[in-house]
Structures are given as C-alpha cells and as structure tokens.
N, C-alpha and C positions, 0 to 999 in steps of 0.2 A: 329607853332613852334614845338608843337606836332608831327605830321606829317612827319617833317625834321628830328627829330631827331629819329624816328622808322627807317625810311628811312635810314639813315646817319649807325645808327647800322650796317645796312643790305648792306647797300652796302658804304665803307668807302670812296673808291677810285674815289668816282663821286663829280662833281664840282657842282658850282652854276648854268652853262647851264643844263646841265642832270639832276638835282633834280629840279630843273622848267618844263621840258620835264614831268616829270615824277610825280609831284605834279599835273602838269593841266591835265594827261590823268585820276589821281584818283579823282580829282572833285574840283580841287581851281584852276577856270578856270582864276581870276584876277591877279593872283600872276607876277612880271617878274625878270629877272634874277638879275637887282641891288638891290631887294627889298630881294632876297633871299643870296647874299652876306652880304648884310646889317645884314641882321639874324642870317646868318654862323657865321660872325665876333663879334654878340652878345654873341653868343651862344657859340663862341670858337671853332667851329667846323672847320676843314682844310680837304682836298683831300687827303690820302696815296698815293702819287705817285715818283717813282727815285727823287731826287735829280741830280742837275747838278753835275758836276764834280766827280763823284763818283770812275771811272777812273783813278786814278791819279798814275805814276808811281814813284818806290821805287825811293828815291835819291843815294841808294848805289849801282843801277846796272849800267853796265857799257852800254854806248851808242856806238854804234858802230857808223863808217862811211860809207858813202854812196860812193860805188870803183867805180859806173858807171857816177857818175858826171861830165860832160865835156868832158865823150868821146862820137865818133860820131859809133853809130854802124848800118852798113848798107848792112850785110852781115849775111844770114844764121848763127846758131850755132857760134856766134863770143861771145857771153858772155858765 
C-alpha cells in the first residue's frame, strides 16, 4: 500500500491496470488488478481523468436549424 500510494503521488491519472503494470515491473510480482482496486478503494484513491459530460451547452444560446434537411442536392456548387 506503500508503494501505491508513492506511485499514485507521482502519477495521479493511472488506473488500477497501469499501477499493477507498474508495481509488478518494480518487484510485487503477485499483485493483480482486483486486488489493487480493492486497495485504491481502501485507500480512497481515484484516477484524475475528464469526466463525462463536461461539454454541455449554454441553455440560453440559440439553436439554429438545419436549411439542408430534405433537400436533394445533386449538382455542383448548388448549396
């Protein structure tokens, strides 16, 4: 747990696969990736990564519509 959490300082953004990767090349070769989520989640420790949704548009701009819907264009330069 030690280990994880030097780790986890150093590099925030890594999950429970890659700090297993990365624990077995520094020498806890029995470790695997449930046992170190297990630990994360003791430990309180999470990945800094985006969040979904973050993207979200203002509700007070205005949406335009879409002029080409329904027509058929099948000719050069016609839009």
């Amino acid at each position: 747990m030690a280990a994880m959490d030097r780790l986890h300082l150093d590099y925030t953004f890594i999950g429970a696969r890659t700090l297993r990767d990365i624990l077995r090349r520094s020498g806890y070769p029995g470790v695997g990736r449930r046992h170190i989520a297990t630990l994360m989640k003791k430990m309180g420790l999470e990945a800094i990564y985006r969040m979904p949704k973050t993207s979200k548009r203002h509700p007070g701009h205005k949406i335009y519509p879409y002029l080409l819907r329904g027509q058929n264009i099948d000719r050069p330069n016609q839009v």
